[in-house]
C-alpha positions in Angstrom: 20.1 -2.0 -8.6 17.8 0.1 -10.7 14.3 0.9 -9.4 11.2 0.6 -11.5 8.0 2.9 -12.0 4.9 1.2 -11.4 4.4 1.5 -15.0 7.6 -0.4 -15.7 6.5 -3.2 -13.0 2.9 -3.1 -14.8 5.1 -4.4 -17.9 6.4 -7.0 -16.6 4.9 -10.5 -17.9 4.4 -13.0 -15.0 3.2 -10.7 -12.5 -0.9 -11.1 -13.2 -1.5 -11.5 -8.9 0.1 -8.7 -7.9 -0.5 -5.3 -7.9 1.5 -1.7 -6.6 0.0 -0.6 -3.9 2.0 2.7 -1.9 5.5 1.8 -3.7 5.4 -2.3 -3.3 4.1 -5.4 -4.8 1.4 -6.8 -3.1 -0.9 -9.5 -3.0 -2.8 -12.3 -1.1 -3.4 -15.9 -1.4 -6.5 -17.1 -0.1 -6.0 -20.4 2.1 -8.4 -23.1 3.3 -6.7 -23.1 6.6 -4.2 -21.4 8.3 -2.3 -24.8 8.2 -2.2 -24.3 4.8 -0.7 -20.9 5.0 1.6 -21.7 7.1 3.0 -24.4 4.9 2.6 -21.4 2.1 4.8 -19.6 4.0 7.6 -22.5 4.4 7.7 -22.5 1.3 7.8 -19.1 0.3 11.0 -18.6 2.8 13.3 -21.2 1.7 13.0 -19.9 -1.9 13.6 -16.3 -0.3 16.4 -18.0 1.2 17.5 -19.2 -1.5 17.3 -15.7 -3.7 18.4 -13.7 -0.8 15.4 -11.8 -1.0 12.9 -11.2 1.5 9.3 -10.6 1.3 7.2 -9.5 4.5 4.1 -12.1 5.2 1.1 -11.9 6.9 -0.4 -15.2 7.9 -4.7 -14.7 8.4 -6.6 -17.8 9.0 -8.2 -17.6 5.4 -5.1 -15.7 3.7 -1.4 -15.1 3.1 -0.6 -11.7 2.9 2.4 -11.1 0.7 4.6 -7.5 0.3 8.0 -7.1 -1.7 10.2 -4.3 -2.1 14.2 -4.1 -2.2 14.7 -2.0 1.0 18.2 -1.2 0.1 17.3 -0.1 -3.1 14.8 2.4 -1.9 11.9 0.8 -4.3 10.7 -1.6 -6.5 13.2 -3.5 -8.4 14.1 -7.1 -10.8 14.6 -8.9 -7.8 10.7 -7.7 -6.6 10.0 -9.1 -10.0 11.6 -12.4 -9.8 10.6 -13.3 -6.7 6.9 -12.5 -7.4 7.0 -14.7 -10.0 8.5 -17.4 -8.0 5.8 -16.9 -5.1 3.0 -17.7 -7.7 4.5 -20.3 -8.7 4.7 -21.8 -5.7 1.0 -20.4 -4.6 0.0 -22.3 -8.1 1.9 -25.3 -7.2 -0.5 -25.3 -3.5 -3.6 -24.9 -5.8 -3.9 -21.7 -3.8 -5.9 -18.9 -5.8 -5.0 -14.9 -5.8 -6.6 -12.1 -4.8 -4.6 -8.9 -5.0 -7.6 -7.0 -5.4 -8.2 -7.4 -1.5 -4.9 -5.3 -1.1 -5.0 -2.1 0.6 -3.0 0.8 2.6 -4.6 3.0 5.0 -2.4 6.1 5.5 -3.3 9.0 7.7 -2.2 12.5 6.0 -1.7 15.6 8.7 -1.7 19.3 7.2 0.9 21.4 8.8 2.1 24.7 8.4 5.5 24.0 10.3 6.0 20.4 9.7 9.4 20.1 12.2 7.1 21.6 15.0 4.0 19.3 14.6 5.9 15.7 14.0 7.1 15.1 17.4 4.0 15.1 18.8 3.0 12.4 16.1 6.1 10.7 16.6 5.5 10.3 20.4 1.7 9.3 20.3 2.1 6.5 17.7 5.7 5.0 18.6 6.4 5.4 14.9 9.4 5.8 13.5 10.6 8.9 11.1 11.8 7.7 7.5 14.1 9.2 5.1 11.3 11.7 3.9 10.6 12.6 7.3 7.2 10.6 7.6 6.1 8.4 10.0 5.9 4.5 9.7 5.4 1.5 12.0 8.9 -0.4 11.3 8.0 -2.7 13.5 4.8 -4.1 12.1 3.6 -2.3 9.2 0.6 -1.6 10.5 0.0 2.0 9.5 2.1 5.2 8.3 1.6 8.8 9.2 2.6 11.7 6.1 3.1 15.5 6.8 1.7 17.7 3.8 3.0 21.2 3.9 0.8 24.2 3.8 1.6 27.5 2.4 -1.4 29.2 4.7 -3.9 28.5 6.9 -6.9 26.7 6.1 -9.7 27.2 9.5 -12.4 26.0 6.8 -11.2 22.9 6.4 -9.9 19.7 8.3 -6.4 19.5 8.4 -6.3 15.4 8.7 -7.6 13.2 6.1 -7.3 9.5 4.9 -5.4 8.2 1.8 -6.6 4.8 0.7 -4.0 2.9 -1.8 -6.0 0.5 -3.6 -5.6 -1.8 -6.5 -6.5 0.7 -10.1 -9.3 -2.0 -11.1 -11.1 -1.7 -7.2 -10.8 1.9 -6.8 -14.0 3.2 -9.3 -16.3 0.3 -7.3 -15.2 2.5 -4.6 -15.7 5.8 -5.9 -19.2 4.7 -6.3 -20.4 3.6 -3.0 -18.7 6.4 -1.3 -20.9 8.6 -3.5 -23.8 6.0 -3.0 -23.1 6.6 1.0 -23.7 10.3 0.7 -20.3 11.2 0.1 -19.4 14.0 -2.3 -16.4 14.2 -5.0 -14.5 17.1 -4.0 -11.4 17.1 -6.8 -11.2 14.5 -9.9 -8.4 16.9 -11.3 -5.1 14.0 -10.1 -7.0 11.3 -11.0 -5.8 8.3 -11.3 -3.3 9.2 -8.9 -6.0 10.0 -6.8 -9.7 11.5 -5.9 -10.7 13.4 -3.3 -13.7 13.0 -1.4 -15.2 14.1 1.6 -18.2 12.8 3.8 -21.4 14.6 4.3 -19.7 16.9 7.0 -16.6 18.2 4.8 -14.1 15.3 6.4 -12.1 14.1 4.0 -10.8 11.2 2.3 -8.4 10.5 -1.0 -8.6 7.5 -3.2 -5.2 6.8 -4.4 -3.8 4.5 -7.2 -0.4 4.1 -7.9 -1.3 5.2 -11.7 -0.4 8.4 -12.9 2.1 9.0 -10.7 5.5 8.4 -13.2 
């Protein structure tokens, strides 16, 4: 099946709670209870059932998380699409309200100059696994991701580790402006809104990424 852009998915009618965030459709359902998210989440896997199509859930005591991306195809595709819809629907149905704007992904970047050297270490402190691109990600729970940028030379002045942030388009300039309100400082503006980088009073830094801009 045919993957689609983020700018493709943003096209799509039907699809007002969710957002792309790092390559998926994401969002969360807040939830009175967990009871109640639980019973979200019966729901939610017989018509996955039903589709043959799988999201991965995250059941808080005040919120569902929700994630969907057709693994086989390697991205975001129609089926994403159709089952989003169907998840709101049945969200709606609950009387349960959205809130992809909570959404985020935390990914830790590390600068190498010889990538193949410096991943095994990574690869044996975090139990992660190595993907297709040769990055690092937690298969087994999601819970964070590792990427290696490649360096043409070396860079003493500056930290070699940094922070990428995935958030939601319409959260990240509320963020922008208390990171500058905290003291931080806006190092590069030049790949926005793909992303800003910023760094802290010290020089450590930190990127602000969208999936915007990046078709």
């Amino acid at each position: 099946m045919e993957t689609l852009t983020a700018a493709q998915i943003a096209g799509q009618a039907g699809l007002e709670d969710w957002r792309v965030v790092r390559g998926a459709l994401r969002t969360s359902f807040a939830t009175p209870d967990m009871s109640a998210g639980a019973e979200l989440v019966r729901r939610v896997v017989e018509a996955a059932n039903e589709a043959n199509h799988h999201p991965d859930l995250g059941v808080r005591y005040s919120r569902v998380l929700v994630d969907l991306v057709t693994h086989d195809a390697g991205g975001l595709t129609l089926k994403d699409v159709e089952m989003a819809r169907t998840i709101s629907d049945i969200a709606a149905g609950f009387g349960l309200r959205a809130e992809p704007e909570v959404r985020q992904v935390l990914e830790v970047c590390v600068d190498a100059l010889d990538i193949d050297a410096v991943r095994p270490f990574w690869e044996a402190v975090t139990g992660f696994d190595v993907d297709e691109a040769g990055n690092l990600v937690d298969t087994a729970t999601g819970s964070g991701s590792l990427w290696f940028q490649q360096m043409d030379a070396p860079r003493p002045q500056r930290n070699r580790l940094h922070v990428d942030i995935d958030v939601p388009l319409e959260v990240v300039e509320g963020r922008l402006a208390a990171a500058l309100d905290a003291g931080g400082v806006l190092v590069s503006a030049s790949s926005a809104p793909a992303f800003w980088v910023l760094a802290d009073p010290e020089g450590n830094e930190a990127c602000l990424s969208t999936s915007a801009g990046r078709d």
